[in-house]
Backbone as a ProteinNet text record, in pm:
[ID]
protein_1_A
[PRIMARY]
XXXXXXXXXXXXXXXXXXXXXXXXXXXXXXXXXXXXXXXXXXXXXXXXXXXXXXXXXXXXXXXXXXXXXXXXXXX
[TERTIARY]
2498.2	2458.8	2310.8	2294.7	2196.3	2048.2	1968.1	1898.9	1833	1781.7	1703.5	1560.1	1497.3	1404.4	1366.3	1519.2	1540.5	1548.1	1543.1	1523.7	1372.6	1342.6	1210.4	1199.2	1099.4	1017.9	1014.3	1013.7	991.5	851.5	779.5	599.4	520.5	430.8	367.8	359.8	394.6	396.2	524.5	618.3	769.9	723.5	694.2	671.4	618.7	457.7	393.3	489.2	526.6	632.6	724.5	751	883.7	782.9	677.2	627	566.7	483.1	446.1	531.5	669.6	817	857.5	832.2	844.7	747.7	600.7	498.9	533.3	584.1	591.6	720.1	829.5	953.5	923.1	788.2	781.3	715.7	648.1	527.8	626.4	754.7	816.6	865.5	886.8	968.2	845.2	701.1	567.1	616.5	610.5	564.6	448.7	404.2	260.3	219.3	85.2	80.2	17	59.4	-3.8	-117.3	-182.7	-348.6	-425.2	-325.9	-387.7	-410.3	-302	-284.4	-447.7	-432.9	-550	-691.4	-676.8	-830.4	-893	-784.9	-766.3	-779.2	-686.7	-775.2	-899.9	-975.6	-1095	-1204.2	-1181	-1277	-1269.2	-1159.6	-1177.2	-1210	-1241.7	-1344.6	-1451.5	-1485	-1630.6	-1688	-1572.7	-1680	-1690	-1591.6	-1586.7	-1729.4	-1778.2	-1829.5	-2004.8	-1992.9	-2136.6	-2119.9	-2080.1	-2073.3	-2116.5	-2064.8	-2120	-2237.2	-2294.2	-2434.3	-2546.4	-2516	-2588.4	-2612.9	-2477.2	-2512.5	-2582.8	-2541.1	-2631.5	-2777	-2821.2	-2938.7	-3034.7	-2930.7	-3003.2	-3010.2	-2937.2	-2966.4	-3067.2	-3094	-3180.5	-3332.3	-3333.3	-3410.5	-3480	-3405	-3394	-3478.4	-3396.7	-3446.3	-3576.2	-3620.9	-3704.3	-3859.6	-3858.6	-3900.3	-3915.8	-3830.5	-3879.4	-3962.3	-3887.2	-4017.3	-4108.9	-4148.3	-4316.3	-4366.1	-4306.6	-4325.1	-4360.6	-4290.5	-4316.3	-4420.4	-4433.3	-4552.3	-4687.3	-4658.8	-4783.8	-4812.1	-4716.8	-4768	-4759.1	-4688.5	-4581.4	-4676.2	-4598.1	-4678.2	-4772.4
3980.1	3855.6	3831	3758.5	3693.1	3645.7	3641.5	3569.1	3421.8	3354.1	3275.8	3311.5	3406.7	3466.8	3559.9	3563.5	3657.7	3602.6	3460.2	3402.4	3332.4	3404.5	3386	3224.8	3188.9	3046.8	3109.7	3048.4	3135	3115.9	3207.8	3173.4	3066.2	3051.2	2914	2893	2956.4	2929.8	2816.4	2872.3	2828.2	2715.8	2692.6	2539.4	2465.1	2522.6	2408	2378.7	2452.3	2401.2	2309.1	2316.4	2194.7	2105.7	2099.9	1976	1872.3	1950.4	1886.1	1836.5	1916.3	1837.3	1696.8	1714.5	1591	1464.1	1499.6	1399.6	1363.5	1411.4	1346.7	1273.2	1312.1	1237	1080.6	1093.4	980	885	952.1	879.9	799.9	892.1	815.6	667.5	646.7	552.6	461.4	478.1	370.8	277.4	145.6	24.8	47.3	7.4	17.3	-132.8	-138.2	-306.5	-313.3	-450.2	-445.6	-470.1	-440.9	-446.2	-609.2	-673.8	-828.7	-803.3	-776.7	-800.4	-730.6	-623.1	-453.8	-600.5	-642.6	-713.6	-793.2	-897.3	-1022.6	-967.7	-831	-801.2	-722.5	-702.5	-619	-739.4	-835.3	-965	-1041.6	-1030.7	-1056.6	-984.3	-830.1	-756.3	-809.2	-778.2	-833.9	-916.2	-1054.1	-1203.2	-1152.8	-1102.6	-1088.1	-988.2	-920	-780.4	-878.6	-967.3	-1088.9	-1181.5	-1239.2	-1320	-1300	-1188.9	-1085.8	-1048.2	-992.1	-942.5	-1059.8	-1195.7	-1279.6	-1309.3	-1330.1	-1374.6	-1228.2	-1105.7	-1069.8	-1019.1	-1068.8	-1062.2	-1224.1	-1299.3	-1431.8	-1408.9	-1349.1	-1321	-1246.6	-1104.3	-1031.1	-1091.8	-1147.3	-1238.5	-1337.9	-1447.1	-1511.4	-1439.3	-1321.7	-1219	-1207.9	-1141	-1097.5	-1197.9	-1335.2	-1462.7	-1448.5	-1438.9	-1505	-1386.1	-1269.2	-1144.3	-1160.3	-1234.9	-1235	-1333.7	-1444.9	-1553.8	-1476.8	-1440	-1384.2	-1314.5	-1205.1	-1122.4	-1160.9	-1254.5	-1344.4	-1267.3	-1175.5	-1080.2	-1159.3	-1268.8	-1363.2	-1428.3	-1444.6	-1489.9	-1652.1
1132.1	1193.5	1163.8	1081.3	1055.3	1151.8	1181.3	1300.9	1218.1	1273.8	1198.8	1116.6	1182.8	1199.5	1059.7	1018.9	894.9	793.1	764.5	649.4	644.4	510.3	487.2	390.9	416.3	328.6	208.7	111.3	-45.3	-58.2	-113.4	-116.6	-171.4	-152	-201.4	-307.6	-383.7	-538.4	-565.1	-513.7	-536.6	-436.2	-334.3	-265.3	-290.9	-413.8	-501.3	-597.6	-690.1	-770.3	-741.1	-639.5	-586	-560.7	-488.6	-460.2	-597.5	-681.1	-833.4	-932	-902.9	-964.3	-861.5	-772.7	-631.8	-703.9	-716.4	-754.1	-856.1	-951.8	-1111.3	-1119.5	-1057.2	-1038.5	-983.6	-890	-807.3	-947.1	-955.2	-1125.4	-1144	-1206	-1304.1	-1276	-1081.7	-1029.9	-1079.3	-1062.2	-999.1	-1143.3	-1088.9	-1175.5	-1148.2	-1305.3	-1318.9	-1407.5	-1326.1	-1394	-1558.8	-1598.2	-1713.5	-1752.9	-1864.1	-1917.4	-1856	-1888.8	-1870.4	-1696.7	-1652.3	-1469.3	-1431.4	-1522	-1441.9	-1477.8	-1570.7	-1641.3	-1507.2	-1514.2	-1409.3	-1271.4	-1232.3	-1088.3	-1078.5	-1176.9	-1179.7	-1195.5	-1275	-1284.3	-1106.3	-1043.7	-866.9	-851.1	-838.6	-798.8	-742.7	-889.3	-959.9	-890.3	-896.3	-852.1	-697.5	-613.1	-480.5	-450.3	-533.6	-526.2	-546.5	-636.4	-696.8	-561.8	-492	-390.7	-305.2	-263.6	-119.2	-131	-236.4	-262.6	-287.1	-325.9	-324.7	-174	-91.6	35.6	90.6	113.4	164.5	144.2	14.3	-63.1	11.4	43	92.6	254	294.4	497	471.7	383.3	405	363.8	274.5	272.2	377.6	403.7	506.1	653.9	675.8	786	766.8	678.6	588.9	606.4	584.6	634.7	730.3	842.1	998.7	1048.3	1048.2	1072.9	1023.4	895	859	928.3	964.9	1092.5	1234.8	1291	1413.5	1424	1341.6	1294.5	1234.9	1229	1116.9	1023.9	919.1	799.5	717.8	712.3	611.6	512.7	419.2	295.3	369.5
[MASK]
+++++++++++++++++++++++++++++++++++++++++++++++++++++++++++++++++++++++++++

């Protein structure tokens, strides 16, 4: 009679192995997009990534202004 207790996990070797055969099986399912798609969402990046930095290049700025106002350091 068996216990539960008596069956061992096989060692981590044999559990990475199953798992890295698991990941690459999955690979195989992934649609993966095409060159044009990857271009076109990296150029929205971009502009999203140039937009943001202008505006917050213009608050900090802006900020930047009224503290030399308050302070009277200001140009």
């Amino acid at each position: 009679m068996a216990n539960s207790k008596d069956v061992k996990k096989p060692n981590i070797f044999v559990r990475m192995g199953r798992k890295i055969k698991e990941v690459f099986s999955e690979l195989k399912r992934v649609t993966w997009p095409t060159f044009p798609k990857v271009v076109k969402a990296t150029c929205v990046v971009l502009v999203v990534v140039l937009i943001f930095t202008l505006i917050v290049t213009g608050i900090n700025q802006g900020l930047q202004a009224l503290l030399g106002l308050i302070t009277n350091i200001g140009v």
